[in-house]
C-alpha atoms as one frame of an Amber mdcrd trajectory, in Angstrom:
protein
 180.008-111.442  -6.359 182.905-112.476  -4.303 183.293-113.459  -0.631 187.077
-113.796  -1.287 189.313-110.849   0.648 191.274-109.728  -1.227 194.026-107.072
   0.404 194.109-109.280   3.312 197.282-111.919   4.374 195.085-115.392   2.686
 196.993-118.063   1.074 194.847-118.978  -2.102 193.332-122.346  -0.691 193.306
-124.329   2.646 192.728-123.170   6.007 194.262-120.561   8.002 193.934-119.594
  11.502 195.799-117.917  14.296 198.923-115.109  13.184 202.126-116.154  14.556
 205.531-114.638  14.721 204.588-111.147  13.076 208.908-110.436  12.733 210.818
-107.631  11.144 213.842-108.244   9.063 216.192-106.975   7.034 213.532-104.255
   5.943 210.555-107.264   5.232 207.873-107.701   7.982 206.710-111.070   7.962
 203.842-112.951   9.151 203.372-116.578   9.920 200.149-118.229  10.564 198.320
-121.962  11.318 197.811-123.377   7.544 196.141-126.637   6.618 197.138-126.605
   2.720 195.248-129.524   2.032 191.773-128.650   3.340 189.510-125.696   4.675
 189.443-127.733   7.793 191.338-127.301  10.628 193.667-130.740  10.913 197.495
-131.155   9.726 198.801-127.835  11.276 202.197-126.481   9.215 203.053-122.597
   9.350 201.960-120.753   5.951 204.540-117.687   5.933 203.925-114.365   4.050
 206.572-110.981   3.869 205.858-107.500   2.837 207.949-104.140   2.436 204.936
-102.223   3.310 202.257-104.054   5.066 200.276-103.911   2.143 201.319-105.849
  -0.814 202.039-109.683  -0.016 204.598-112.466  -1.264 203.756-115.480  -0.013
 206.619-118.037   0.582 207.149-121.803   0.825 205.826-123.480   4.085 207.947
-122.431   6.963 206.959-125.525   9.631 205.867-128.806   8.613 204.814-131.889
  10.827 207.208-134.449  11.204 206.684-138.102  12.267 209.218-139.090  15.295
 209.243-135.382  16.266 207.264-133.819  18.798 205.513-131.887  16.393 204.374
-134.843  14.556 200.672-133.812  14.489 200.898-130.225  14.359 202.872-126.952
  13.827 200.851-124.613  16.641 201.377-121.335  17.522 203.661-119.405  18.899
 205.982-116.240  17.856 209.745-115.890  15.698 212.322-113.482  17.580 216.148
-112.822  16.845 218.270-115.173  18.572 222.254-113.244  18.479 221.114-112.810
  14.757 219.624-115.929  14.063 215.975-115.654  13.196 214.274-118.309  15.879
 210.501-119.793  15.811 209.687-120.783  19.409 206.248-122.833  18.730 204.024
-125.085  19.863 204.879-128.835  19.105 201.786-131.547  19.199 201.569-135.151
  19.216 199.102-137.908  18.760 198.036-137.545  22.243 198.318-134.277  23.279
 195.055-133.953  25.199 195.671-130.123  25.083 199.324-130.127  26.676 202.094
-129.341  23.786 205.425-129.243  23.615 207.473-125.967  23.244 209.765-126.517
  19.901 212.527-124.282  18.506 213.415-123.795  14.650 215.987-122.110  13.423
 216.248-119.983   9.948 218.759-121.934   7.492 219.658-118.894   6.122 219.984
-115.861   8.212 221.387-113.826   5.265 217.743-114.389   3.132 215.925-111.534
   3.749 212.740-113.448   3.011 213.584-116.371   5.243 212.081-119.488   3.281
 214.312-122.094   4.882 213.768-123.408   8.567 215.602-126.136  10.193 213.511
-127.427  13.385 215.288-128.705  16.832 214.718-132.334  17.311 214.144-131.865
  21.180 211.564-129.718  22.628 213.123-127.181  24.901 209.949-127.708  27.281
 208.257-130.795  27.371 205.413-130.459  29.070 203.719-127.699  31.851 205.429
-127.837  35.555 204.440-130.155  38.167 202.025-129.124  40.541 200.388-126.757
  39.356 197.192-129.944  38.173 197.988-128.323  34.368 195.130-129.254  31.753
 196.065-126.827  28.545 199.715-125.607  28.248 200.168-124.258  24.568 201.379
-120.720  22.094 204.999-119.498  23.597 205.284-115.558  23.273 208.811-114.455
  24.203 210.037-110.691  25.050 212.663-109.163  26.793 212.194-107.005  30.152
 214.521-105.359  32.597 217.350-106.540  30.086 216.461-110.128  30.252 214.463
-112.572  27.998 211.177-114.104  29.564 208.161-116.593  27.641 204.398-116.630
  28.118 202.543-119.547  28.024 199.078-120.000  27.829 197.401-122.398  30.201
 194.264-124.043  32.137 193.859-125.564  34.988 191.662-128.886  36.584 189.861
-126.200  38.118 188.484-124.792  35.708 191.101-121.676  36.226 192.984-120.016
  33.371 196.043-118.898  33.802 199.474-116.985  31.817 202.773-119.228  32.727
 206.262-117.316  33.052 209.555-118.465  31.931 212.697-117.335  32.048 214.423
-118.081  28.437 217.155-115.930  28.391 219.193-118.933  27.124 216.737-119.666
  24.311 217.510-123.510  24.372 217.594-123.263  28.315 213.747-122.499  30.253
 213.178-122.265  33.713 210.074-121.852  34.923 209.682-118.556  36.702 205.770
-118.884  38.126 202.245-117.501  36.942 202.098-114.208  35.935 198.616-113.935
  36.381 195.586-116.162  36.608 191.624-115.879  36.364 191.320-114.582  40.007
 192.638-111.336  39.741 190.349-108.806  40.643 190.852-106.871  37.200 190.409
-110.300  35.230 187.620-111.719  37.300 185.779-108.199  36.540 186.631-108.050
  32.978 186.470-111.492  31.996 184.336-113.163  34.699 184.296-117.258  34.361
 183.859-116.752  30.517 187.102-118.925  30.243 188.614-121.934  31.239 191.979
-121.751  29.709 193.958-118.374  28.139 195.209-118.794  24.633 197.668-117.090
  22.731 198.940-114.538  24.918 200.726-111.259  23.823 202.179-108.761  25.850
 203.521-105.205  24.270 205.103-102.302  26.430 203.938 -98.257  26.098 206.135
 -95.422  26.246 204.401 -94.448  29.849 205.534 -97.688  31.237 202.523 -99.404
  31.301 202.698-103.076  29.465 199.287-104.648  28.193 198.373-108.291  28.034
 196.006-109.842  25.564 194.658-113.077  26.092 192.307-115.497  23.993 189.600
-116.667  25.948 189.308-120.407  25.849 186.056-122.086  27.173 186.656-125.398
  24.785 186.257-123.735  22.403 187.582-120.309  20.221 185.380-117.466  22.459
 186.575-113.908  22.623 189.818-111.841  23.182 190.431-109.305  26.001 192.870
-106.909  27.277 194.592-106.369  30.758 196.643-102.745  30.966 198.912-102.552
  33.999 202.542-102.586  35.373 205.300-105.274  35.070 207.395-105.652  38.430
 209.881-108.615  39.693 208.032-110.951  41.952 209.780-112.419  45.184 210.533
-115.957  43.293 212.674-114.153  40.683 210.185-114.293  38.389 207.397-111.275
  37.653 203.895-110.898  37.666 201.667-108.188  36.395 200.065-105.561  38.354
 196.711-105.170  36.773 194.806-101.566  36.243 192.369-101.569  33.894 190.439
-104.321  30.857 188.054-104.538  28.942 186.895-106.576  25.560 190.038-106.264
  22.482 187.130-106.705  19.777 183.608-106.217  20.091 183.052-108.316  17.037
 181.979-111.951  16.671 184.540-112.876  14.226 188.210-111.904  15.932 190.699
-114.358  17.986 194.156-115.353  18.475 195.887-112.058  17.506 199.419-111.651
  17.566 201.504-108.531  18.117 204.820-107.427  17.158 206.502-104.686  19.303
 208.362-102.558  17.119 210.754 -99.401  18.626 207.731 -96.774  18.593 204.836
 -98.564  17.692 203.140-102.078  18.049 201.275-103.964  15.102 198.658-106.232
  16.144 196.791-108.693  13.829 194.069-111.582  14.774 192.439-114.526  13.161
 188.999-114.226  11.395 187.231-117.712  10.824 184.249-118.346   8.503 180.853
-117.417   9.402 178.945-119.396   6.934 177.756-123.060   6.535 180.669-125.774
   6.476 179.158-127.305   2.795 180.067-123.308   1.505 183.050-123.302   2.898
 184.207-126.585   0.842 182.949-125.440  -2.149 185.114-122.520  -1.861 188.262
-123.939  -0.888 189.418-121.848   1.624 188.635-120.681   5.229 189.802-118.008
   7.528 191.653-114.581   6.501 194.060-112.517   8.679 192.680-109.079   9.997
 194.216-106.139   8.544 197.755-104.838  10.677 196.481-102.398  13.752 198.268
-100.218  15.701 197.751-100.154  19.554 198.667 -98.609  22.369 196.929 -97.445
  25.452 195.382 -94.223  26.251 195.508 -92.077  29.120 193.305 -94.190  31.521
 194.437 -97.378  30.610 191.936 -98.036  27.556 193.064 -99.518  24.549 193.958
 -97.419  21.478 193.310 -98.664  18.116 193.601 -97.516  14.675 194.420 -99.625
  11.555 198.341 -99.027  10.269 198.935 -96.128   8.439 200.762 -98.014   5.571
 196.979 -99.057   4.437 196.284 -95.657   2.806 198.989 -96.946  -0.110 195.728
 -99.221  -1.097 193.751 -95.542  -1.324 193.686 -94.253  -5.318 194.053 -90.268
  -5.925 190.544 -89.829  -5.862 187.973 -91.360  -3.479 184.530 -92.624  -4.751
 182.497 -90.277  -2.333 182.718 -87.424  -0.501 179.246 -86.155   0.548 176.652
 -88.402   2.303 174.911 -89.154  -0.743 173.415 -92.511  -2.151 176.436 -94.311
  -4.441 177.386 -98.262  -4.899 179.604 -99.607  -2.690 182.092-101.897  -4.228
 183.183-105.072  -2.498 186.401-103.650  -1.427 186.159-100.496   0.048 187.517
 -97.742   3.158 185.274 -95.693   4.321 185.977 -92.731   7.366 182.763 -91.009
   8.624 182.786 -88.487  11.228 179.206 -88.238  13.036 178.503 -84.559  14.583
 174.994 -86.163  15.750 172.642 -89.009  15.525 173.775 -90.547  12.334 172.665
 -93.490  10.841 174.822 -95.124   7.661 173.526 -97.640   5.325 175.621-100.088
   3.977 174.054-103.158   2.098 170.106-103.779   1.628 168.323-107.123   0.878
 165.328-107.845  -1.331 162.890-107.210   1.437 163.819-103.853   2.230 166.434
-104.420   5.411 169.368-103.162   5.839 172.900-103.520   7.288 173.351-100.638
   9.373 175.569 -98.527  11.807 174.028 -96.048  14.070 176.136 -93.690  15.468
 175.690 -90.636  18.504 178.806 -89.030  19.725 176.384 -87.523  22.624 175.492
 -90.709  23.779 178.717 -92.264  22.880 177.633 -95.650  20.817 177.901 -97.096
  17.937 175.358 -99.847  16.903 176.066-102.513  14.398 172.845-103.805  12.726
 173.903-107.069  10.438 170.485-108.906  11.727 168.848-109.137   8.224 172.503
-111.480   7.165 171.946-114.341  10.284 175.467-115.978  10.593 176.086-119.560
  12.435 177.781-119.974  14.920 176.517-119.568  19.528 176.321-115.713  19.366
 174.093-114.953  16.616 173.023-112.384  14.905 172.112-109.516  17.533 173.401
-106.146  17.578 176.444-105.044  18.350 177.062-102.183  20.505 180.332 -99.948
  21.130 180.508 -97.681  24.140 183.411 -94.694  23.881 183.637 -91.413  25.736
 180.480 -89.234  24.527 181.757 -85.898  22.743 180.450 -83.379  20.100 181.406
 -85.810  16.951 182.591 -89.420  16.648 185.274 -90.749  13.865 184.696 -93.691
  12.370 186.670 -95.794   9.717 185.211 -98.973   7.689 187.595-101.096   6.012
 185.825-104.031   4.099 187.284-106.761   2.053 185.076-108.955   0.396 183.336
-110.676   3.413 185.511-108.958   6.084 184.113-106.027   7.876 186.604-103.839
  10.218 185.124-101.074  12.148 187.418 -98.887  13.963 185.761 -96.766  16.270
 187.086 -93.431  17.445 190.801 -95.048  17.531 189.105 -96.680  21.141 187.186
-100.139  19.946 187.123-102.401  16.946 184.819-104.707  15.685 185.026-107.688
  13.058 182.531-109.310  11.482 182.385-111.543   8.938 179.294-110.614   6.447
 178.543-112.841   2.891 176.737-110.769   0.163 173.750-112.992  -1.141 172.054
-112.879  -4.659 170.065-109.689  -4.806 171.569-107.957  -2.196 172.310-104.379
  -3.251 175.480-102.852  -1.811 174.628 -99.117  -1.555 175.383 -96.388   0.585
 173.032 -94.026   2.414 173.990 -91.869   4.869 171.029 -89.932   7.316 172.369
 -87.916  10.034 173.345 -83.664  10.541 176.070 -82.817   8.459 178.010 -86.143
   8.438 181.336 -86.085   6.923 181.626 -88.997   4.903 184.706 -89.851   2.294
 185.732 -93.703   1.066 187.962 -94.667  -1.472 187.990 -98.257  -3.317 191.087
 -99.411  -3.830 193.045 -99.307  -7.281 193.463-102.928  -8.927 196.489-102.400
 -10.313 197.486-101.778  -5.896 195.955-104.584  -5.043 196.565-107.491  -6.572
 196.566-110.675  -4.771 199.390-112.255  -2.850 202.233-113.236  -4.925 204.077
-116.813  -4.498 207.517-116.882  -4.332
């Protein structure tokens, strides 16, 4: 029995946590991420870096950003995002120092080599090109830079909090990558859309991400900070220039990014028709475990998002994930078969449908519950209590009610990804114990239910290089 994902972005020991700079070049996507290769603790910050031709299979390359004493990043490498600067590949990050008390630094790095397509040399600026949040505005938490161009023009977002207990998204104008201005606050806490969505849950926004649609709309996702890692949300709505020659984001629509317990920080990468998204998913289990195994925290698998007609978010895991799927799936009929510990599932629901998916020695079971009339989905995982303030109640997903509801499953070891009728995900992170039996039963009207497991000789772990 293994806990260990295993088609998921996870260097082989140490700690990982937030995705940064998801970047496409010269036909490699890479990924980035917080990595503490000495311990499964969450202390001396570098950036682990990982490329892939198709999303799926993994190289994992020398550490991309180390601390430095005398530099500004001398007690951490935090997050932030890589874009092209006039064909230089540029990490725009967030720099930390002995006394940070929550306010960092915004640092530059530049790729040595341009030319390597798997860019595993970075040379870091010595001098932040922000060194600290704006005056006046009583800043407490000022950290993880996401820059993107608008209206022909190059702008940052910077996640902040303020004395007052209000969170807030900085602007910047960065067309000059080594030259900021600040440009005002796109949006804080007490916008009406955000106070509804979001209420006083937060106290400072983390990590925010902004991608465009092809209707115009642009969404913002935000990490809710309360002093802690808490949940993610979404804001849909309209970009427009603001009278200070800045802009500032006319809000429609929110709601919750991931109903799970086990999802934060995600970072997106707007691509010409699409936009990848992937988040963070920390250990659920006992600190003493997590030493023993060596390792804590595993990237999510690559999503694509968008927005549907209303504003809602659209979901749906990347396409490029069926290469993990063999010739011939493992079931194709609800019936009773193993599950193995790696496995994707889709099961369309044409009425109350209940699937089983692992069963303890006492009889209980981990459980979805789906009906399309009523439009929920219930996730049961009560019988495997987790740590952690939320605990171990059901989850429940609300979607427009219809005649049948499409699910997909994807789990990895201890990760669970449910996709939900390409309108709601939810993570979870869920440990297999001695004498658990991983089985599944499905009970509901003519439930379509298929899964493959994927092919070893696919998967494979990541490769060093």
């Amino acid at each position: 029995m293994s806990h260990t994902p295993r088609f998921r972005v996870r260097p082989p020991a140490g700690w990982i946590n937030d995705p940064n700079g998801p970047f496409r070049w010269r036909g490699r996507h890479h990924l980035f991420f917080q990595y503490n290769p000495n311990a499964p603790v969450h202390a001396d910050i570098h950036w682990g870096h990982a490329s892939s031709r198709d999303l799926v299979h993994w190289d994992h390359h020398p550490v991309a950003l180390t601390p430095a004493p005398g530099r500004p990043d001398a007690a951490g490498c935090w997050s932030g995002c890589v874009v092209d600067d006039a064909g230089t590949p540029t990490a725009v990050y967030t720099g930390i120092d002995r006394d940070h008390t929550g306010l960092g630094t915004i640092c530059l790095a530049r790729a040595a080599d341009p030319d390597d397509e798997r860019l595993t040399g970075w040379t870091p600026l010595p001098t932040p090109v922000v060194a600290g949040p704006p005056p006046g505005l009583d800043v407490v938490m000022f950290r993880d830079p996401f820059v993107f161009r608008h209206a022909d023009r190059r702008w940052a977002l910077v996640g902040a909090g303020h004395a007052d207990g209000t969170p807030s998204v900085l602007l910047y104008d960065c067309d000059d990558l080594t030259d900021w201005r600040f440009a005002g606050v796109l949006l804080d806490g007490r916008d009406p859309v955000a106070a509804d969505v979001f209420g006083d849950k937060a106290v400072g926004w983390e990590c925010p991400q902004l991608y465009g649609t092809p209707g115009g709309d642009h969404v913002l996702l935000l990490s809710l900070w309360d002093g802690d890692p808490c949940s993610t949300g979404y804001l849909t709505g309209r970009l427009e220039a603001s009278g200070e020659g800045g802009l500032r984001l006319l809000t429609r629509v929110g709601g919750r990014l991931d109903q799970g317990r086990d999802f934060y920080a995600p970072a997106v990468l707007q691509e010409p028709h699409r936009a990848l998204l992937w988040g963070w998913s920390w250990e659920a289990r006992p600190q003493e475990e997590v030493h023993r195994a060596g390792w804590a925290g595993v990237l999510t698998a690559p999503r694509v998002v968008g927005v549907h007609p209303d504003g809602s978010l659209r979901v749906r895991p990347a396409p490029e994930l069926d290469l993990l799927r063999p010739a011939e799936p493992f079931v194709t009929a609800p019936d009773r078969v193993p599950l193995p510990e790696t496995y994707d599932l889709t099961i369309t629901a044409y009425g109350p449908t209940t699937v089983s998916l692992l069963r303890d020695a006492s009889g209980r079971e981990l459980t979805l519950r789906a009906d399309p009339a009523g439009g929920t989905v219930l996730l049961d995982r009560g019988a495997w209590p987790r740590t952690g303030r939320e605990g171990s109640a059901p989850i429940t997903v609300h979607v427009p009610k219809a005649p049948e509801l499409a699910l997909r499953l994807l789990v990895d070891g201890s990760l669970l990804e449910l996709f939900v009728a390409e309108r709601a995900t939810a993570t979870e992170r869920v440990y297999r114990r001695p004498g658990d039996i991983a089985e599944l039963v499905v009970d509901g009207p003519g439930a379509r239910v298929t899964g493959w497991a994927p092919d070893p000789q696919r998967l494979g772990r990541p490769r060093g290089r």
